[in-house]
C-alpha positions in Angstrom: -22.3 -0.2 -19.8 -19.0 1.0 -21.1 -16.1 0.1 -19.8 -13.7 3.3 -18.2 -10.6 3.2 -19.2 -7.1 4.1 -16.2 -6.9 7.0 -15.2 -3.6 8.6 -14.9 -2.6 11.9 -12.8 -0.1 14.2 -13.9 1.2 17.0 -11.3 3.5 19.0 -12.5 3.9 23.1 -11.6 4.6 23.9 -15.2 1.3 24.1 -17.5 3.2 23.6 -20.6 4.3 19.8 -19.3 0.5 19.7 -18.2 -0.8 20.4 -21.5 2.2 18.3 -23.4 1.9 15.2 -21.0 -2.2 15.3 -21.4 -2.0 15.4 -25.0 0.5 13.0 -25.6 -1.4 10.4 -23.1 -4.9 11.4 -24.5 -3.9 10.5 -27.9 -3.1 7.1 -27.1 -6.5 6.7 -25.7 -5.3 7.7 -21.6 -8.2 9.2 -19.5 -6.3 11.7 -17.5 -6.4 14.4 -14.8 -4.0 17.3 -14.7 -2.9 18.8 -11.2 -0.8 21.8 -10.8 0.4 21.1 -7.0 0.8 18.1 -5.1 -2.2 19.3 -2.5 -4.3 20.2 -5.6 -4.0 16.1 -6.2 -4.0 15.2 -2.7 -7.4 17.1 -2.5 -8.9 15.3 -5.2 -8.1 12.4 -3.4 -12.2 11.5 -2.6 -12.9 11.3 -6.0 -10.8 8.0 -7.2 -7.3 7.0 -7.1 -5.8 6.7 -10.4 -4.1 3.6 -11.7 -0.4 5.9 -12.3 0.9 9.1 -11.4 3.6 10.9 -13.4 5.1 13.2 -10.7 7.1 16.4 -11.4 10.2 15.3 -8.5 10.7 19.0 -7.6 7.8 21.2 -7.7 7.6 24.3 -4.5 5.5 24.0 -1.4 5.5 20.0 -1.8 8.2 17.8 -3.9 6.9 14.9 -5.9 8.8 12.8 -3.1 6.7 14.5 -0.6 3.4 13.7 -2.4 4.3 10.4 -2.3 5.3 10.0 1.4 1.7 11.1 2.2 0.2 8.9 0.1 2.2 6.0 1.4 1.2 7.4 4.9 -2.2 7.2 4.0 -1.9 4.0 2.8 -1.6 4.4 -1.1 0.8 2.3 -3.2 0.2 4.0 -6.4 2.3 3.4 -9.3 4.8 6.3 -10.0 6.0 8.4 -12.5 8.8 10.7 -11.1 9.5 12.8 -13.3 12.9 15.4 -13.5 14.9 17.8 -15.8 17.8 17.9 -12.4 19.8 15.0 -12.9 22.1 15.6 -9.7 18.4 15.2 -7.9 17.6 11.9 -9.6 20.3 10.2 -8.1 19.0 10.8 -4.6 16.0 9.1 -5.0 16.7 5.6 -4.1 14.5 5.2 -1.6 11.2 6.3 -3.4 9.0 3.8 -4.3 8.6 4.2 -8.3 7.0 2.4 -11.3 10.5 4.4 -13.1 12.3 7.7 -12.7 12.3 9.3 -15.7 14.7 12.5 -16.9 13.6 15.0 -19.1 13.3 15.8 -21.8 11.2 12.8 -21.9 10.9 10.2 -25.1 7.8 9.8 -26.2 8.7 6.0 -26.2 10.1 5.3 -23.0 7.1 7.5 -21.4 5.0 5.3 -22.8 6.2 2.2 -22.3 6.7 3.2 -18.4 2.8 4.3 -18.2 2.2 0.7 -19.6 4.3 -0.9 -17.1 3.2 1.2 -14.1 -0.7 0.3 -14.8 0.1 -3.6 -15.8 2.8 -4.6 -13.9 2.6 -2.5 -10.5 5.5 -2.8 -8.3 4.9 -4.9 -5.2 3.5 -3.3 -2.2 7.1 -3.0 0.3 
């Protein structure tokens, strides 16, 4: 049997960073799910976690920092992506739990080599 290769979730409420992010992680061989909404991922949820998330940080009815303090509630520590184009926002996020926070525009390069981290090198459980 073939083996799967990581999945990786991207939420984000913009389609056009759906579609750019799934591209870009497709063509270097990534399996990956597209969600529009936090509870669109969060009802997925039964069907496999993911081995990384790339999280839009402000998205409306539920942040990216919201997603993730339910899935730590629940009892998830999965690698994070946070992803954000407000910079003032960024610097409030200290006490998320993140694989890397990322500001966009986002390099190609240092998306990558985070993804790569996240799924190798997971941060410890705290």
């Amino acid at each position: 049997m073939a083996e799967i290769s990581p999945w990786i979730a991207v939420i984000d409420d913009d389609p056009a960073v759906l579609k750019a992010l799934s591209r870009l992680l497709r063509s270097h061989a990534y399996n990956v799910h597209t969600y529009g909404s936090g509870k669109g991922f969060l009802a997925a949820l039964p069907d496999g976690l993911p081995k990384c998330l790339i999280v839009d940080l402000q998205m409306p009815a539920m942040s990216g920092q919201e997603l993730q303090e339910q899935l730590i509630r629940k009892g998830l520590n999965i690698p994070t992506i946070m992803i954000t184009a407000h910079h003032d926002a960024a610097l409030n996020q200290e006490n998320l739990q993140l694989a890397a926070l990322l500001l966009k525009p986002l390099q190609e390069s240092t998306l990558l080599a985070a993804v790569d981290r996240a799924i190798n090198d997971p941060p410890d459980d705290r």
